[in-house]
C-alpha positions in Angstrom: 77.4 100.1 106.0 78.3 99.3 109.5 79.1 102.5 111.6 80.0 102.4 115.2 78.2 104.8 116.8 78.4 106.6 120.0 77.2 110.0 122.1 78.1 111.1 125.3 75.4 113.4 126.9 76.8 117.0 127.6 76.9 117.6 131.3 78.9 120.4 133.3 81.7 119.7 135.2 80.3 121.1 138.5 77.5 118.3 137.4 79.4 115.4 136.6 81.2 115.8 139.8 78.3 116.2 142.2 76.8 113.2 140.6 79.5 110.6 140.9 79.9 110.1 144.1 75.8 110.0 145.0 76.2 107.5 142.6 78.7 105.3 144.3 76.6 105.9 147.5 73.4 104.4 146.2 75.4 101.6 144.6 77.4 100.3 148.0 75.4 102.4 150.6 71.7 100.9 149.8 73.0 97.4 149.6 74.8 97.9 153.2 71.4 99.5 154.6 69.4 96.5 153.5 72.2 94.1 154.8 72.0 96.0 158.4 68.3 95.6 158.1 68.4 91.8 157.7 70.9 91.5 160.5 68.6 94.2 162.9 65.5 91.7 162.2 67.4 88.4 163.0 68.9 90.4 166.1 65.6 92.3 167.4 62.6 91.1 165.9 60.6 88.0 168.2 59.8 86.7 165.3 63.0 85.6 163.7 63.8 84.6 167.4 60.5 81.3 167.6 61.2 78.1 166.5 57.9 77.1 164.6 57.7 76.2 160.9 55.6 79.8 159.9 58.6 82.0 161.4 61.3 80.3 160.3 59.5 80.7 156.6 58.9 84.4 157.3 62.8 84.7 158.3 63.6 82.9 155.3 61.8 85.1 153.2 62.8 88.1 154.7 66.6 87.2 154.3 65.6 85.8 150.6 64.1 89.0 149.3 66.8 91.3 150.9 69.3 89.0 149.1 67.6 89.5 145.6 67.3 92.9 146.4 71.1 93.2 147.1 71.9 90.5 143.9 69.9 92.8 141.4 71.4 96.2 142.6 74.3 95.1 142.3 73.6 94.0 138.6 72.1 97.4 137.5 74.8 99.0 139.0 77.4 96.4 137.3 75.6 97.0 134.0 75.1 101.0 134.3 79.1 101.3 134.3 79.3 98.9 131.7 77.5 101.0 129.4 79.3 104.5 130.1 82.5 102.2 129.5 81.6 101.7 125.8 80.0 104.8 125.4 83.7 106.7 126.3 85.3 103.8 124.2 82.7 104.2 121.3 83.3 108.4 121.7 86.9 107.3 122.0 86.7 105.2 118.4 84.5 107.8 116.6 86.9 110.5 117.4 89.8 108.5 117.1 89.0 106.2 114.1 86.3 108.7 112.1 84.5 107.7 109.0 85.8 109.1 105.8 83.5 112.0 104.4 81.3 110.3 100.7 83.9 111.9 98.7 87.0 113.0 99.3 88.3 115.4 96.4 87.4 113.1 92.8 87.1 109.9 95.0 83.6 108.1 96.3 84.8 106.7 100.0 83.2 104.0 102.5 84.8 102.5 105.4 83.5 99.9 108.3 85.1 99.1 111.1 83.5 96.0 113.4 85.7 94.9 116.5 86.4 91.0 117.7 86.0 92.3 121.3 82.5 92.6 122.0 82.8 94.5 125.8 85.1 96.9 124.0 83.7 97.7 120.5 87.0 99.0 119.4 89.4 97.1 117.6 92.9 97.3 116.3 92.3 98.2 112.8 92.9 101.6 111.4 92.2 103.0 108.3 92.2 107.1 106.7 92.3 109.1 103.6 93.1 112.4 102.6 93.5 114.5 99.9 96.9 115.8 99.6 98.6 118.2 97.0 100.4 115.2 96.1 96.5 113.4 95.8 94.5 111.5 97.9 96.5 108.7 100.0 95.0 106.3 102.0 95.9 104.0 104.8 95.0 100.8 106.0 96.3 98.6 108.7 96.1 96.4 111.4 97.2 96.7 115.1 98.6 93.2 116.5 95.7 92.5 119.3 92.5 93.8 119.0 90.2 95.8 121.7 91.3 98.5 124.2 95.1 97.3 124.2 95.4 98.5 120.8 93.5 101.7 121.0 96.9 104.2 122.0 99.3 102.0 118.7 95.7 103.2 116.7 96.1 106.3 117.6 100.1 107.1 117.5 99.8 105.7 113.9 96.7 107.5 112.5 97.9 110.8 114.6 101.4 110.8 112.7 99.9 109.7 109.2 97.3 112.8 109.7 100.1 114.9 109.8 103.0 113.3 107.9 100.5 113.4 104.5 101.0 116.8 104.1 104.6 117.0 104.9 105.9 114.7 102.9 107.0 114.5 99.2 107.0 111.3 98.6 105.0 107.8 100.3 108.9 106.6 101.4 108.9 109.6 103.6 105.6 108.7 105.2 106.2 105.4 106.0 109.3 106.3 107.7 107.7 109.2 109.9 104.8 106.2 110.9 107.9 104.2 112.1 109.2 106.3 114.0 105.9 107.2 115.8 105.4 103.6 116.7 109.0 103.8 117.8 108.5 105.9 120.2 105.4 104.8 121.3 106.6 101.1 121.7 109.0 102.9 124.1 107.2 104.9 126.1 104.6 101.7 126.7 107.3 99.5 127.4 108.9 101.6 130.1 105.4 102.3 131.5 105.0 98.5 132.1 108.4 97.1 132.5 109.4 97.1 136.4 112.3 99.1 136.1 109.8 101.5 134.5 112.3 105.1 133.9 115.1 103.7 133.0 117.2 105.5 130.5 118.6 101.8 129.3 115.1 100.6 128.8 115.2 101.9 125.0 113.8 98.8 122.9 110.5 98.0 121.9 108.3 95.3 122.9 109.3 92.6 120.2 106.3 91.0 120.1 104.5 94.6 118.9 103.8 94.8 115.3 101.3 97.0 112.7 100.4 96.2 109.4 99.9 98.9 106.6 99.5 99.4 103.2 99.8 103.0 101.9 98.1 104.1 99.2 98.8 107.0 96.9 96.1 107.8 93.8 97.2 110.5 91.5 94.9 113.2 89.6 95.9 111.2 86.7 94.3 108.1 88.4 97.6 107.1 88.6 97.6 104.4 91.7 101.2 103.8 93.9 101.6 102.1 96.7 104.1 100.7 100.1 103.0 97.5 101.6 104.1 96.1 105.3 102.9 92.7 105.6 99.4 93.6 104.8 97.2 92.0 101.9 97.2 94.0 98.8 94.1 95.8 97.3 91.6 94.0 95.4 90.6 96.3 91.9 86.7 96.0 91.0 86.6 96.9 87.2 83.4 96.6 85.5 82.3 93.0 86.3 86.3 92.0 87.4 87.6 91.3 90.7 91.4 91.2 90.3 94.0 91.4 93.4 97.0 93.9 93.1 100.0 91.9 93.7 103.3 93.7 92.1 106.1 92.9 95.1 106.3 91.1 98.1 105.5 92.9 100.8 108.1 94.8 103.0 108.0 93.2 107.3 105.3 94.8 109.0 106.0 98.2 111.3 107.9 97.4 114.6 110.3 94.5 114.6 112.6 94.8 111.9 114.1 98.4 110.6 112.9 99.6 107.2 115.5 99.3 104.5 117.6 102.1 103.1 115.8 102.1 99.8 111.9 102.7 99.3 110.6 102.9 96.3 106.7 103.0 95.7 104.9 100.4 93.8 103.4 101.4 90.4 99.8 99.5 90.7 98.6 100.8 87.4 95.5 103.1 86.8 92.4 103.6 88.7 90.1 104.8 86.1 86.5 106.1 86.2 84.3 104.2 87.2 87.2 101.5 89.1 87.1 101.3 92.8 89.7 99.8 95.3 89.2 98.0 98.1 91.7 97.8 100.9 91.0 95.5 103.7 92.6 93.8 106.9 93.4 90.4 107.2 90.9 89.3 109.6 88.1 90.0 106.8 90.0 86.8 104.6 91.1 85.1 107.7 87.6 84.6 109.0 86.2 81.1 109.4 82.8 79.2 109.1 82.0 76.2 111.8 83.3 73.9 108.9 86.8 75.9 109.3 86.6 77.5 105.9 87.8 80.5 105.2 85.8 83.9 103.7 85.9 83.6 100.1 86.2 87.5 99.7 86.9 87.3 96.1 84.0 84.9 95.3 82.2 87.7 97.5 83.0 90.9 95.3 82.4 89.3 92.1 79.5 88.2 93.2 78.6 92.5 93.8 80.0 93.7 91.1 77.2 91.5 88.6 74.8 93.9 89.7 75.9 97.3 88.4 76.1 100.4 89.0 77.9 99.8 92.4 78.8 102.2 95.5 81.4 101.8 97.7 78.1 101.6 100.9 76.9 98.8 98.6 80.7 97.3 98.3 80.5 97.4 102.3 77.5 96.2 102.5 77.2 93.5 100.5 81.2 92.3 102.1 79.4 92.8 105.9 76.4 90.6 105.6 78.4 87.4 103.8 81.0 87.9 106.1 78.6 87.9 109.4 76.8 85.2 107.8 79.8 83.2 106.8 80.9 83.5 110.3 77.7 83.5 112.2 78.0 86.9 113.7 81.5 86.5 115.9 84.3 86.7 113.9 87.8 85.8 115.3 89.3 89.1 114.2 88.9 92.9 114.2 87.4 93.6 110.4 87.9 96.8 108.6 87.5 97.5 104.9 87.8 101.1 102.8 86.5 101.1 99.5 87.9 104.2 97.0 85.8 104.5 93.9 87.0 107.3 91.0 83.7 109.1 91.0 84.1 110.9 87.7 82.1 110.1 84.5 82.9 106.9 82.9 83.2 107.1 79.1 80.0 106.2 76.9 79.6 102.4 76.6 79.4 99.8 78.9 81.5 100.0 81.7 84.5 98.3 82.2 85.4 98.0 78.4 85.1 101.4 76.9 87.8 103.4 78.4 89.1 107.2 77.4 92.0 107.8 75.4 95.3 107.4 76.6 94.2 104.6 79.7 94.5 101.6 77.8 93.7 98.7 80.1 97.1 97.0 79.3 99.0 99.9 81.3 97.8 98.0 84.7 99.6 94.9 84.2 98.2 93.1 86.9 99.2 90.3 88.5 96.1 88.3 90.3 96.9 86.3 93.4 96.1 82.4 93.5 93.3 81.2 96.0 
């Protein structure tokens, strides 16, 4: 599983404070004192003052090594803010964008997140679950942009589904308390950056701002529903099977167009023991070889799935290394993938055909998606 990982040392306030500014001191202040150096030697010293070969090598060298000296300060110093940077964006991301505990309520979880931006090591994916009185729901989606741009859409979206989960009856009513969070926070970003920044007629979003979800609700009964804005649907794994969850056409994606009047959740069959899902954004299918071929990610899971039993870590795994191998390590796109597995006791037999009364596989009536 890849995990993004980050700690920030504990240090006081009175510490932190003290320290910053000696900091900034040794950064410009030594490089100045070595510049003023150079210039006293070419000013004072008789040396630097004689025409033959030997001084004007010894001059040379002097200015050379206080040049290097400057150069590679300079570098550390470059390199030392660097690295806080990510380690507040990393802190940022593992607060922000946690990994799901191993089980939540009857449910085996995994999640990965790996960014497109290396310098910022967040992305614009987002993904959570929860279990709910009304079960365990799940989201997954995708931030247009990737990197620190999209950190603040991550987290009005995730901070509103955190909350709205609980609050509301039915998935219809989440969605529509996650579009009005992005609402809003399209608004407040666009009057931050527009010119006329303040202006009570400044009340539109930025058009070209847009998220991608898919909500996911999983009954008790294993019962599986679901609300899809432009984002790829779910792939089942079911014994040795690798079918893709396609029952609608997906609704526009969060931002530019208004939700419609009318909401209903899509039935997506059963998740039975033993079954897993796996939601994932569209830069894990999108990603591309050198030969401009894209990730076969169904090729990929039924490939897994041969080797049985199978955890959702292996399920990341196993999608993480063909994918950084398919793309040689720099993929175009943020990637993020969340795998749900019912954790309870499959039935005696082999997996994947015997199945406990009442679930009859027919009741999924799936619908798998062409290549």
């Amino acid at each position: 599983m890849i995990r993004i990982r980050a700690g920030v040392p504990r240090r006081t306030g009175r510490l932190r404070t003290t320290s910053r500014p000696l900091r900034r001191i040794l950064t410009f202040g030594l490089p100045a004192i070595w510049g003023a150096t150079a210039v006293s030697f070419k000013l004072t010293c008789p040396l630097a003052h004689q025409a033959g070969l030997g001084a004007r090598i010894a001059t040379s060298a002097v200015f050379l090594a206080v040049g290097t000296g400057i150069v590679l300060h300079i570098r550390r110093a470059l390199l030392r803010e660097l690295r806080q940077a990510r380690r507040i964006a990393g802190a940022a991301q593992s607060v922000l964008l946690r990994p799901p505990p191993p089980r939540v309520a009857w449910l085996n979880t995994a999640a990965a997140q790996l960014s497109a931006d290396r310098e910022a090591a967040v992305g614009g994916d987002l993904y959570e679950v929860v279990a709910t009185e009304h079960g365990v729901r799940a989201v997954m989606g995708d931030v247009r942009g990737h990197g620190l741009g999209a950190l603040a859409t991550v987290a009005a979206v995730l901070g509103s589904f955190r909350e709205a989960v609980h609050d509301e009856t039915d998935l219809d009513g989440v969605l529509r308390r996650l579009e009005r969070a992005l609402a809003r926070h399209l608004r407040e970003r666009a009057r931050a950056e527009h010119p006329s920044a303040g202006s009570p007629l400044l009340l539109d979003p930025v058009a070209e701002e847009f998220v991608t979800l898919l909500l996911v609700e999983i009954g008790t009964d294993g019962e599986v529903r679901a609300l899809n804005c432009g984002h790829p649907w779910p792939y089942l794994l079911s014994g040795t099977r690798v079918e893709q969850l396609a029952r609608a056409d997906p609704l526009p994606p969060l931002g530019p167009f208004p939700l419609p009047a009318d909401l209903p959740a899509v039935p997506l069959g059963r998740l039975l023991p033993g079954d897993a899902l796996v939601l994932y954004t569209d830069g894990v299918e999108d990603a591309r070889n050198a030969d401009g071929r894209f990730f076969p990610l169904p090729a990929v899971l039924a490939a897994l799935v041969r080797d049985e039993p199978l955890s959702p870590q292996a399920v990341l795994h196993g999608v993480f290394t063909a994918l950084l191998h398919h793309t040689r390590g720099t993929p175009a796109d943020d990637i993020a993938l969340l795998v749900l597995a019912d954790g309870r006791r499959t039935p005696s037999g082999e997996r994947g055909t015997a199945r406990p009364a009442g679930h009859p596989r027919s009741a999924l009536h799936l619908q798998p998606l062409g290549d």
